[in-house]
C-alpha positions in Angstrom: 8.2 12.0 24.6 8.5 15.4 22.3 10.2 16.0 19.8 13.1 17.6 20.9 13.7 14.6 23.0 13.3 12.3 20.4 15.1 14.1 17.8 18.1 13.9 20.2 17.6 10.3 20.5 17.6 9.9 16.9 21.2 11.8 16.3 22.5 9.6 18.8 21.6 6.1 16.5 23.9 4.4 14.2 23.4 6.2 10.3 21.8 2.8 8.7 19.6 3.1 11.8 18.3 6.7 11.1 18.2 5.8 7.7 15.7 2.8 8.7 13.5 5.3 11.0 13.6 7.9 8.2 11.9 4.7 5.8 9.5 3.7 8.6 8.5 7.4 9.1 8.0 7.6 5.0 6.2 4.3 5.0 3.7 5.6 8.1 3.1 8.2 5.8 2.1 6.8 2.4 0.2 4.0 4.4 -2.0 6.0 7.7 -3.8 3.0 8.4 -1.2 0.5 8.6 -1.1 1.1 12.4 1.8 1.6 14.8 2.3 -2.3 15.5 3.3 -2.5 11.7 7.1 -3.0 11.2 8.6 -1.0 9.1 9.4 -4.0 6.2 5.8 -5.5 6.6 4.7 -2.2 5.6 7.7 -2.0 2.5 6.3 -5.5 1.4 2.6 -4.4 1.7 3.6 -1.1 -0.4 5.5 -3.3 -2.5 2.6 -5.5 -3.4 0.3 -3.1 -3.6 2.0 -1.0 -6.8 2.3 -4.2 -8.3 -1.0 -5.2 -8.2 -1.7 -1.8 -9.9 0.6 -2.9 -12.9 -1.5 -6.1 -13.2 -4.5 -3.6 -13.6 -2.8 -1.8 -16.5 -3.8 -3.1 -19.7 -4.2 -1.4 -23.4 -7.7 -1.8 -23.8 -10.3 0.9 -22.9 -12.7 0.7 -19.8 -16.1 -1.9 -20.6 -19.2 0.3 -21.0 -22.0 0.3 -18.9 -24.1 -2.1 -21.7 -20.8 -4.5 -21.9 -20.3 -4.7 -18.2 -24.3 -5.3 -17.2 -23.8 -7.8 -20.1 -21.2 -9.3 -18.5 -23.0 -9.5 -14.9 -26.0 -11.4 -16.3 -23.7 -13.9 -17.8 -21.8 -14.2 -14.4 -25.3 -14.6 -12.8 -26.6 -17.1 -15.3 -23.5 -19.3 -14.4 -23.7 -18.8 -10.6 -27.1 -20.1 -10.6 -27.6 -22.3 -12.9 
């Protein structure tokens, strides 16, 4: 199909329609490998969780150093073996 083809198809749908292609075409954007087979509110959800998994990474203390986080490995490797 090109694009003038399937821009005239597009005038022709209902407005809440081309409003819900014009999400699907923003969400294809922010998320490339979501593949075509995604529909459009599996991808809002998955963009959804996703910035919300980045505010449960936002916290007021500063990065671990390098000594505190091969610190904390050792520890994690003492219990995983022991």
């Amino acid at each position: 199909m090109s694009f003038q083809e399937l821009r005239e198809q597009a005038t022709r749908l209902s407005v809440s329609d081309r409003l819900a292609l014009m999400s699907a075409i923003i969400d294809s954007l922010k998320n490339p490998n979501l593949g075509e087979n995604t529909p459009p509110s599996m991808a809002r959800e998955r963009s959804g969780a996703i910035e919300r998994m980045r505010g449960l990474l936002k916290t007021e203390q500063p990065a671990p150093t390098d000594e505190e986080v091969a610190v904390l490995l050792e520890e994690r490797r003492l219990e995983k073996y022991s």
